[in-house]
C-alpha positions as a Markdown table, in Angstrom:
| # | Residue | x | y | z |
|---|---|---|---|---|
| 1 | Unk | -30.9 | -46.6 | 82.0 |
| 2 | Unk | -29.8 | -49.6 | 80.3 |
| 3 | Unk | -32.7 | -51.0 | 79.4 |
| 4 | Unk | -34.1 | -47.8 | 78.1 |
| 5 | Unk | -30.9 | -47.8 | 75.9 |
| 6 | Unk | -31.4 | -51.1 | 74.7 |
| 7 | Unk | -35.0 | -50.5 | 73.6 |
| 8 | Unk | -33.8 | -47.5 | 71.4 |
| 9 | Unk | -31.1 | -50.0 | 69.8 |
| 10 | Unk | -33.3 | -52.1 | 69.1 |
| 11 | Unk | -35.9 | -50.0 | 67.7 |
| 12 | Unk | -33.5 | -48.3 | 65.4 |
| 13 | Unk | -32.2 | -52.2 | 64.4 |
| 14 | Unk | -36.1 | -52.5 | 63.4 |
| 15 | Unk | -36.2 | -49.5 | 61.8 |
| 16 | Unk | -32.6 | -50.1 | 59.5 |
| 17 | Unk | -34.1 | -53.6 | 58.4 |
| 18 | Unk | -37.7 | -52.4 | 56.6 |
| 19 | Unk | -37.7 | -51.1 | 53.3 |
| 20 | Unk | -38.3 | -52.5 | 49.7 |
| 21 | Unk | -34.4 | -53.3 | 49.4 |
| 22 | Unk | -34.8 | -50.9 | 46.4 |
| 23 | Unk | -36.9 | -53.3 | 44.4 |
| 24 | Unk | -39.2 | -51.2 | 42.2 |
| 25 | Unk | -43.1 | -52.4 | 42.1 |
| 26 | Unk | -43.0 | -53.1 | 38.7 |
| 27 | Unk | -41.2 | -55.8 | 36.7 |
| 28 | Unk | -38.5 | -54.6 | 34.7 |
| 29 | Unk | -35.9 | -57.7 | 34.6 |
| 30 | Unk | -34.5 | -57.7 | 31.4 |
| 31 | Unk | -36.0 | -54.4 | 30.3 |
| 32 | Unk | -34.4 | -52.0 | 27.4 |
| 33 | Unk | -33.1 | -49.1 | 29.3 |
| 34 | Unk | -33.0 | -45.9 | 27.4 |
| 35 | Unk | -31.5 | -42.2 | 28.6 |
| 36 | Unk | -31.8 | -39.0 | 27.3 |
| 37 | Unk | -31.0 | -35.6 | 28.9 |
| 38 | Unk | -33.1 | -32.7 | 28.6 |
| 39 | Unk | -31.8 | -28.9 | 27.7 |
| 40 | Unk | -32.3 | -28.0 | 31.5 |
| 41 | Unk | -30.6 | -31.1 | 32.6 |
| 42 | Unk | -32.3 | -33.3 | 33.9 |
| 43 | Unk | -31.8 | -37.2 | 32.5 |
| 44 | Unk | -35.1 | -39.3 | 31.7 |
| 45 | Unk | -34.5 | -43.3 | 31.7 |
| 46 | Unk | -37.5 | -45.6 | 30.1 |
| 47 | Unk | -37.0 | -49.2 | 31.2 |
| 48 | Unk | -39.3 | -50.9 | 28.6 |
| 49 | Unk | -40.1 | -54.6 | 28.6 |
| 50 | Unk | -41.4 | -56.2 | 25.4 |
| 51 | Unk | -41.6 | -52.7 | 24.0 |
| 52 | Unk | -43.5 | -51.6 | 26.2 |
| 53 | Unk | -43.2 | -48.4 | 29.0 |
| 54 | Unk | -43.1 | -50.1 | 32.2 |
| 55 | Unk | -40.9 | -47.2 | 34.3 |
| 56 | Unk | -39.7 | -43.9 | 34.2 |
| 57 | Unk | -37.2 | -42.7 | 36.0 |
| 58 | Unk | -36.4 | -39.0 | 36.2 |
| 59 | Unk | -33.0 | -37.3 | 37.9 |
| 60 | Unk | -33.8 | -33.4 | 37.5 |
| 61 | Unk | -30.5 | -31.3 | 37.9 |
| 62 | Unk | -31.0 | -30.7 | 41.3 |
| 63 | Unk | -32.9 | -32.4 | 43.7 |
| 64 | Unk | -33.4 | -36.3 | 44.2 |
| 65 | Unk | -35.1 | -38.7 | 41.1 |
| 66 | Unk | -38.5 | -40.1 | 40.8 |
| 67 | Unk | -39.8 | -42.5 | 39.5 |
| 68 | Unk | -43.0 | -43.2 | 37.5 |
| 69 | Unk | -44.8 | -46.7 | 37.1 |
| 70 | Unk | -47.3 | -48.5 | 35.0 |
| 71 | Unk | -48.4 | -50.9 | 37.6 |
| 72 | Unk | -51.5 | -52.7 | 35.5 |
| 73 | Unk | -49.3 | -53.4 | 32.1 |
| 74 | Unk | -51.5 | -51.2 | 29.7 |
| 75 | Unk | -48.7 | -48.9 | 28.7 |
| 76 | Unk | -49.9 | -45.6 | 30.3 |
| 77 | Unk | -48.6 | -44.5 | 33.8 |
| 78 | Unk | -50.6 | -45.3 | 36.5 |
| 79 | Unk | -52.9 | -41.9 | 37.7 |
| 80 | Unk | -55.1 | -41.7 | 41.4 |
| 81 | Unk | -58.4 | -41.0 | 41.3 |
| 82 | Unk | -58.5 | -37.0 | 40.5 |
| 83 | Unk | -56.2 | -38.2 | 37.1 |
| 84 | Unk | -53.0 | -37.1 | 39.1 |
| 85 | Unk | -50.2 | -39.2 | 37.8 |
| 86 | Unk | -48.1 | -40.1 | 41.5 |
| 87 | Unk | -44.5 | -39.8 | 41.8 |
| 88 | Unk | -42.8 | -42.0 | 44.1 |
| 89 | Unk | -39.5 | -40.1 | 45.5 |
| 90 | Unk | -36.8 | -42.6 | 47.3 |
| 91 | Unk | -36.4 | -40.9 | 51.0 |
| 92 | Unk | -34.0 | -42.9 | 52.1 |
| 93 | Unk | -31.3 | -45.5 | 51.3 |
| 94 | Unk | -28.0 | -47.3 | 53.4 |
């Protein structure tokens, strides 16, 4: 019983200690943040670097924020193959 209760530690210790440490997947040290809010209420933030869009985030009214990214520098947001822009939600932070 013990040891099954240790393995379940210590796979939740494993578990707590993964993650990106909130680090986006773009570099935006130093960027120009800008914020506006929307009629409906949600808030838009463009982190620009250089004067150039590097990240969007957006914090709708209700529900979590996403975030957009322009991973390759050339000042559009980053689409999948079928011309889908992604949205990358945060699931889960300490």
């Amino acid at each position: 019983m013990k040891t099954l209760l240790l393995v379940g530690l210590l796979a939740l210790a494993g578990c707590a200690t993964t993650g990106g440490g909130g680090k986006p997947p773009v570099d935006v040290s130093g960027a120009d943040v800008s914020s506006k809010t929307l009629a409906n209420g949600d808030t838009l933030e463009e982190y620009r670097v250089a004067g150039q869009l590097r990240m969007v985030k957006v914090t709708p009214a209700q529900g979590p924020a996403f975030y957009m990214y322009d991973r390759n520098g050339d000042g559009r947001m980053d689409s999948d193959k079928d011309g889908v822009s992604p949205v990358y939600w945060k699931l889960y932070s300490w």
